[in-house]
C-alpha positions as CSV (number, residue, x, y, z in Angstrom):
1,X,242.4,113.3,25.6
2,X,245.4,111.7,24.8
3,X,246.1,109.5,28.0
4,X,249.2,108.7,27.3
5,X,250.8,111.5,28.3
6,X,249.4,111.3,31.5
7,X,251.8,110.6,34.3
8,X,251.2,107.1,36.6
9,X,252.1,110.1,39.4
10,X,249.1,111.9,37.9
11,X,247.1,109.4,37.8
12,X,248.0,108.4,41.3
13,X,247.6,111.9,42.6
14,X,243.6,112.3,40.7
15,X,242.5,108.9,42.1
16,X,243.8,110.3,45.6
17,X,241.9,113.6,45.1
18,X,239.0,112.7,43.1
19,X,235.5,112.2,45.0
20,X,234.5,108.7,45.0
21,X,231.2,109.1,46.0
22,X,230.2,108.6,42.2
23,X,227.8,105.0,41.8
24,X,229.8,102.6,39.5
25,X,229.2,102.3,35.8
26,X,226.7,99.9,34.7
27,X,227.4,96.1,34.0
28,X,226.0,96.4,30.7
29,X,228.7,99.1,30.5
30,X,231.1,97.5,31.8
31,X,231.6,94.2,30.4
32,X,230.3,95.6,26.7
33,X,233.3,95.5,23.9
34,X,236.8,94.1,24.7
35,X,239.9,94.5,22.0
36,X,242.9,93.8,21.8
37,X,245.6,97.3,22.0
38,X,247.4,97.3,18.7
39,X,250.5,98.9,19.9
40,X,252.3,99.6,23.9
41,X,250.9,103.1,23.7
42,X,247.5,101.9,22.8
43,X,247.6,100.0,25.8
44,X,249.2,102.5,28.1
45,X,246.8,105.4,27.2
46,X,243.6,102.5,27.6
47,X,244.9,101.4,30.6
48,X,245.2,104.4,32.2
49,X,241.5,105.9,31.0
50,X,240.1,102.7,32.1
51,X,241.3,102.7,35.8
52,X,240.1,106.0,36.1
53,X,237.2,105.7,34.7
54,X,235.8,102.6,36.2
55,X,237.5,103.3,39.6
56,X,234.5,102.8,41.4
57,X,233.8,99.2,39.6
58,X,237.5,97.7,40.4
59,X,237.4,98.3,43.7
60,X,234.4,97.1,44.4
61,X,235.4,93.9,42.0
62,X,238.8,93.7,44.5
63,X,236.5,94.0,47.7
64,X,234.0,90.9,46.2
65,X,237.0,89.0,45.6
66,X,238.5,89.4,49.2
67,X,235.1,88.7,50.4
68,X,235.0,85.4,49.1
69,X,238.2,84.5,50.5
70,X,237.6,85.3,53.3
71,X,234.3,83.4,54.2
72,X,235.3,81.4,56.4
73,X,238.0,84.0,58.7
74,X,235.3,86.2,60.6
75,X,238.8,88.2,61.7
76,X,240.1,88.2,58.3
77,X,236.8,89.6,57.2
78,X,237.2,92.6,60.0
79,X,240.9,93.3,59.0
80,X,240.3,93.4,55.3
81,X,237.1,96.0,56.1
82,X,240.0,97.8,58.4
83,X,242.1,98.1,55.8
84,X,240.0,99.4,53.0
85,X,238.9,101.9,55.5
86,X,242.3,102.8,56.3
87,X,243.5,102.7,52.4
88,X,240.7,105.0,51.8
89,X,241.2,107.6,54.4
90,X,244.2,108.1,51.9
91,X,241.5,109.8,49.4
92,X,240.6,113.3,50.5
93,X,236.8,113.4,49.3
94,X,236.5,110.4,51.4
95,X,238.3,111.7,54.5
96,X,236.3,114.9,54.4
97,X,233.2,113.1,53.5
98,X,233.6,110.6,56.4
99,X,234.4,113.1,59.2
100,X,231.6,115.1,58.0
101,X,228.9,112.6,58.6
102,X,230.4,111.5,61.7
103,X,230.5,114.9,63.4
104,X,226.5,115.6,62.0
105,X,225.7,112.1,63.7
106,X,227.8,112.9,67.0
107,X,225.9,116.7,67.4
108,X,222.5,114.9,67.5
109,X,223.5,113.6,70.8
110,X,226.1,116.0,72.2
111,X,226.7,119.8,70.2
112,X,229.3,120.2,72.7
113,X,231.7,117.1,71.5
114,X,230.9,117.6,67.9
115,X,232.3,121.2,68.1
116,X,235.5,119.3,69.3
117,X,235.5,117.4,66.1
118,X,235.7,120.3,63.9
119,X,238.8,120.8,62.1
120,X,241.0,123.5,63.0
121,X,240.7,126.8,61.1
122,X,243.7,127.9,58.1
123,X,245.2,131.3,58.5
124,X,244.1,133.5,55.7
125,X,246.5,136.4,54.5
126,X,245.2,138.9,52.3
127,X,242.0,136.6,51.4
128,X,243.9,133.7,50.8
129,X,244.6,130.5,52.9
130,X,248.2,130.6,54.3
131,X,248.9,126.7,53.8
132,X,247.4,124.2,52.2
133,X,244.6,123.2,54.2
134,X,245.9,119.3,56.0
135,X,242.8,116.7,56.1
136,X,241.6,116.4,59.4
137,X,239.0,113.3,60.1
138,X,237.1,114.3,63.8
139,X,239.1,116.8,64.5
140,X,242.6,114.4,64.3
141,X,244.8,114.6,61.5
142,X,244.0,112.0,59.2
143,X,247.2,110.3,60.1
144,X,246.4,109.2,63.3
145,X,243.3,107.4,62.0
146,X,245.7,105.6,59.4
147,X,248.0,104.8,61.9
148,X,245.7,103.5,64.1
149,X,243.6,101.6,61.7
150,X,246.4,100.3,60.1
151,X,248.0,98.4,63.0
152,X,244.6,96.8,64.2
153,X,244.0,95.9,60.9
154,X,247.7,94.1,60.8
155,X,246.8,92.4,64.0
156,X,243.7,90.7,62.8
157,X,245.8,89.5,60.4
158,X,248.5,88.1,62.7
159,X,245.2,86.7,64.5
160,X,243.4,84.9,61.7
161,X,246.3,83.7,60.2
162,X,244.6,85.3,56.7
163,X,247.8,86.9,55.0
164,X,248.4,84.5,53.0
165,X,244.7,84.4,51.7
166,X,244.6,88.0,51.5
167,X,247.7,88.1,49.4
168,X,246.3,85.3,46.8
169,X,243.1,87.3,46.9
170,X,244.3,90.5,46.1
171,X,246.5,89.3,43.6
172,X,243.5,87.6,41.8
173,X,242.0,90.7,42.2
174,X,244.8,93.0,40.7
175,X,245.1,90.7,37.8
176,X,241.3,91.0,36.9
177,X,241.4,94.4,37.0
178,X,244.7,94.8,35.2
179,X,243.0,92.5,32.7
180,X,239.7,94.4,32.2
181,X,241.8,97.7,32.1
182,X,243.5,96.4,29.2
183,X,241.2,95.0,27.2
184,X,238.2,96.8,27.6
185,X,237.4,99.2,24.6
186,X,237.5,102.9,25.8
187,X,234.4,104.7,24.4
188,X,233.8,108.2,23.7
189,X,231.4,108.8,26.6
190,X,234.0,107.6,28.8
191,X,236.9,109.9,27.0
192,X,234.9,113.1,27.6
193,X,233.3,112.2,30.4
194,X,236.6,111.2,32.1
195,X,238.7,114.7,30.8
196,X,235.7,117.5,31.1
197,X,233.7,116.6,34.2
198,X,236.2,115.2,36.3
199,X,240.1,115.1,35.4
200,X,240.5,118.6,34.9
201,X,238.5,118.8,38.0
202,X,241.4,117.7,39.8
203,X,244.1,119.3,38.1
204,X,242.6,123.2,38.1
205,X,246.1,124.4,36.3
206,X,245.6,121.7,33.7
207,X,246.2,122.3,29.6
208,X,243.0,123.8,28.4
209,X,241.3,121.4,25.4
């Protein structure tokens, strides 16, 4: 798959959709053959295959790094936790995923309340949903929990005074990943994997190969 003719908006829009349940690659994997890109395209198309590839591996890479900025802010620890929570509620496998094993969890101790929590039903016309169907997390659109999330997340970090810190963090963090993106030698399993098992899984009116 030529990535380089893959949008950033596309890209956005699969790492938004895609389900990140997947385990991360391996280290071995991972930090195996680096190159330099021989030309700007090079380096957009391996940049883009990368991020989505190892998706799974960079953020957990970014959450390590705020970790260890954060050892000594208890708060800062809690906010940064908040907002990785709330960043990926944003993510639709997630959102699903997470309001699904929350309301299996609630029904073990009250059936009644967990029926609350299920989202409300699409209007089918003619054997087709109406709308597209919004993400609901317990019953609540999904951004109330962002909402809400997101401003006690940005007053832990009034309270710990860790913005600064989480700003030099996550910087550190964006550049190793930008880094790793760039020079890290794309290899076939992760050209096929990336196009046939789960890009065009996302984009169902996709080009055919």
């Amino acid at each position: 798959m030529d990535w380089g003719n893959v949008t950033t908006e596309d890209l956005i829009e699969a790492l938004r959709e895609v389900d990140w349940s997947s385990p991360p690659r391996p280290l071995s994997e991972f930090f195996s053959r680096f190159t330099v890109p021989r030309s700007y395209a090079k380096w957009n198309s391996r940049l883009k295959c990368n991020l989505y590839y190892y998706r799974t591996n960079y953020f957990i890479m970014i959450v390590v790094i705020l970790g260890l900025g954060f050892l000594r802010r208890p708060l800062a620890i809690v906010a940064a936790l908040l907002t990785a929570l709330c960043t990926a509620f944003l993510n639709d496998s997630f959102a699903g995923t997470f309001s699904e094993k929350i309301t299996r969890t609630v029904r073990q101790f009250s059936p009644h309340l967990a029926a609350k929590m299920r989202p409300p039903l699409t209007p089918v016309i003619r054997g087709r949903p109406s709308a597209k169907r919004a993400i609901h997390i317990c019953g609540r659109p999904r951004w109330v929990f962002v909402l809400v999330f997101s401003t006690v997340s940005f007053i832990l970090w009034f309270v710990s005074c860790g913005m600064l810190t989480v700003l030099w963090a996550f910087a550190v963090g964006l550049l190793v990943t930008l880094l790793h993106a760039s020079f890290r030698t794309p290899n076939l399993k992760a050209r096929l994997n990336t196009f046939r098992e789960e890009f065009r899984a996302v984009w169902r009116n996709y080009s055919e190969l």
